[in-house]
N, C-alpha and C positions, 0 to 999 in steps of 0.2 A: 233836793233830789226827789222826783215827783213818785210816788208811788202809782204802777199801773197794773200790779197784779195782787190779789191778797190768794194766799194757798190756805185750806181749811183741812185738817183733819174731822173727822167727821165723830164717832165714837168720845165721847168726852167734852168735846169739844159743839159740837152744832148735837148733839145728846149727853144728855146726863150717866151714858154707858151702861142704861141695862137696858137688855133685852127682854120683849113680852112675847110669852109662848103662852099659845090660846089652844084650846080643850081637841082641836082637829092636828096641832103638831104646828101652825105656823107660826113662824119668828118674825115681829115686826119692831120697830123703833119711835122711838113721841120726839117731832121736829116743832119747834117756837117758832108761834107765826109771826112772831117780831124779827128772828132769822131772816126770814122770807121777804119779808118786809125790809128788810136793810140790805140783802142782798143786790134787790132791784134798783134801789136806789143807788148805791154803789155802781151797779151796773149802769145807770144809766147816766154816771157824771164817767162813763170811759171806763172801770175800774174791770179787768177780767178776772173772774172768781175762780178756780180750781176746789174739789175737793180732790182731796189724796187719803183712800182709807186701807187698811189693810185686813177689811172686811167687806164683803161684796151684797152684801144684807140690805135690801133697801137704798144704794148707793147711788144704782142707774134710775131708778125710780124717783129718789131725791131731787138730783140732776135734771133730771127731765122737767119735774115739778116745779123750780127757780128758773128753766132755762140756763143752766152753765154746766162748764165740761167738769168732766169725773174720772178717776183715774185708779183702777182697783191694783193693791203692790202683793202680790201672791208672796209666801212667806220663805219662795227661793231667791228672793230680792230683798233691798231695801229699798226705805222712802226717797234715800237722799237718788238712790239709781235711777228710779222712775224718774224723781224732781228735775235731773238732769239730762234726761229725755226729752222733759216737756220745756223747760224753758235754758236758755243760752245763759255762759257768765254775765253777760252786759245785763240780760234781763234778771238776773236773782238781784241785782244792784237795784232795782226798781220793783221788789216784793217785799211782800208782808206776810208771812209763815206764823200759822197760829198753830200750836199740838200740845197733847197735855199729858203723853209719856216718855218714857227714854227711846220710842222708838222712835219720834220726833228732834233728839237731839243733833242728828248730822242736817235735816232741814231748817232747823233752827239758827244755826253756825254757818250754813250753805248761804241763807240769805241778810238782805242789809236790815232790815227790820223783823224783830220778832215779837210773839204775847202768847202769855199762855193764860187761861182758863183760872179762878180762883180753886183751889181746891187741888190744882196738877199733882201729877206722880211725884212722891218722895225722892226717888232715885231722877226726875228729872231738875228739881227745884235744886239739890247737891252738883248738878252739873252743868248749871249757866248761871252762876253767879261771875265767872267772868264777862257775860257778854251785856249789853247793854239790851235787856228783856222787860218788856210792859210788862207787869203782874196786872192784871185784869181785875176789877170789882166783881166779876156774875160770872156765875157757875156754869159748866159746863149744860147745853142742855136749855139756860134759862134767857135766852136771849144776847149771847155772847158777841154775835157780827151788829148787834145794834152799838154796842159799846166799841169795836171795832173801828164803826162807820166814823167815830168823831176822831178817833185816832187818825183815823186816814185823811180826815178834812180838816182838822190840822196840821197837816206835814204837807196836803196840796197845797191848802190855801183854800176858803169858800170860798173868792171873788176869781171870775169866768170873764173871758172874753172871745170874740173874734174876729180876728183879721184878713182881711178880703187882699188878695193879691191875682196879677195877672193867670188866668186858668177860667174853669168853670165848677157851678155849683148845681146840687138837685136839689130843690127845696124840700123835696118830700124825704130827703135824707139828714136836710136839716132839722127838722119836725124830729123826726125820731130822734135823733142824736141829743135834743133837748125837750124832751118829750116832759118834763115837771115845767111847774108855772116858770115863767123868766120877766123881767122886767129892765130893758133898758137904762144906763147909766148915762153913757157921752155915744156921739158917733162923728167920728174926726178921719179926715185923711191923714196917712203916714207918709213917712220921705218915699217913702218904692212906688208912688202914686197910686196904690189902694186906701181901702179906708178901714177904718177900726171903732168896731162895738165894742161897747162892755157894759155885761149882763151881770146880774146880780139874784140870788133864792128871793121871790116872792109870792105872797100869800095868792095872787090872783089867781084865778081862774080860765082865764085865756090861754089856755096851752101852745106856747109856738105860736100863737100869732104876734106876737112885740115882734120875734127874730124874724118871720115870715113878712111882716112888713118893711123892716130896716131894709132887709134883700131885696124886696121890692124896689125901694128909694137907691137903694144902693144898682139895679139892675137900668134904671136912668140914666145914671150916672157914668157907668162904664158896661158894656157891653157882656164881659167876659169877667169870667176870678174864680181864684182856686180858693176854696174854706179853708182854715187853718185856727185848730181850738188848741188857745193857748190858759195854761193855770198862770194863776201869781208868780211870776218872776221864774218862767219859765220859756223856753225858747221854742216858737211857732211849731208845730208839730203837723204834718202835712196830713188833710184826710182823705184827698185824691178823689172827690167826688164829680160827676160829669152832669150839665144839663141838657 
């Protein structure tokens, strides 16, 4: 079951939870540029980030900073209310919920994958021993979504492919969509009479030109085709792009 959303608390979690107040009165927070850095990544093998904080401190400003959506829970609410707001039952089946107090416990429970933070609230570590919860190596604060990121690419799968089916493609949206090095494996017709890449993480330096040329070769070959990025032993997932 592919994971396609990771949910973040923020406070504890993507922060070590203190706050720094400077000589003029203002409240700021210290983010891991390793965070940042596994975010994007994440982001850009598909993964949509959420943070969910129940403090509004730097949160839209964060969000802004990573590029991903943010979602502040005023304290006439809770998380799990918001969380069901923002994504549908089918989809908490395909997240990953990271928090590190008891106000995180119905998010936690809410979704199919959970982790908390080494160091988590006492009263939350007493109340998910039933569920099947990653205890995390790194502290709140110290580069938490990097340790995240390999959880999450072991339960996809690192090896990537795509399959070319009757439709149409934009290259320059294939670009971005695999915007890290990529390196060709096989390129084979399928029985549906399209054909099928499989791409793999490689060191080079070529961004998007391996898949920009397959499409090329593959644009010879049949006129027309709809992209479809599929994980390891996962079923064709449509990305609707036009050329």
């Amino acid at each position: 079951m592919r994971v396609k959303n990771l949910v973040l608390d923020v406070d504890g979690v993507l922060t070590n939870g203190l706050y720094h107040l400077s000589m003029n009165g203002e409240v700021t927070k210290s983010f891991h540029c390793r965070d940042y850095d596994a975010i994007h990544r994440l982001q850009k093998k598909g993964v949509n980030v959420h943070l969910l904080s129940c403090s509004s401190i730097c949160l839209q400003e964060y969000a802004n900073t990573v590029g991903c959506y943010s979602t502040y829970v005023d304290y006439d609410q809770t998380k799990l209310e918001q969380l069901n707001c923002i994504f549908s039952k089918e989809e908490l089946q395909h997240t990953l919920y990271c928090g590190d107090t008891i106000q995180d416990l119905e998010c936690l429970r809410a979704c199919a994958y959970q982790c908390v933070p080494k160091g988590c609230e006492l009263e939350l570590q007493k109340n998910i021993s039933d569920l099947t919860v990653e205890h995390l190596n790194t502290k709140g604060g110290e580069g938490v979504v990097e340790e995240i990121e390999g959880i999450i690419n072991n339960l996809n799968g690192n090896d990537s492919s795509i399959t070319t089916m009757p439709g149409s493609v934009d290259l320059d949206a294939v670009v971005r969509k695999f915007s890290h090095p990529l390196i060709i494996q096989s390129l084979s017709k399928n029985e549906g009479g399209g054909f099928h890449i499989s791409i793999q993480d490689s060191p080079i330096n070529s961004v998007g030109d391996t898949v920009l040329e397959a499409l090329r070769i593959l644009s010879e070959i049949c006129n027309e085709a709809t992209l479809y990025y599929l994980e390891k032993g996962i079923s064709p997932e449509n990305i609707k792009m036009k050329y």
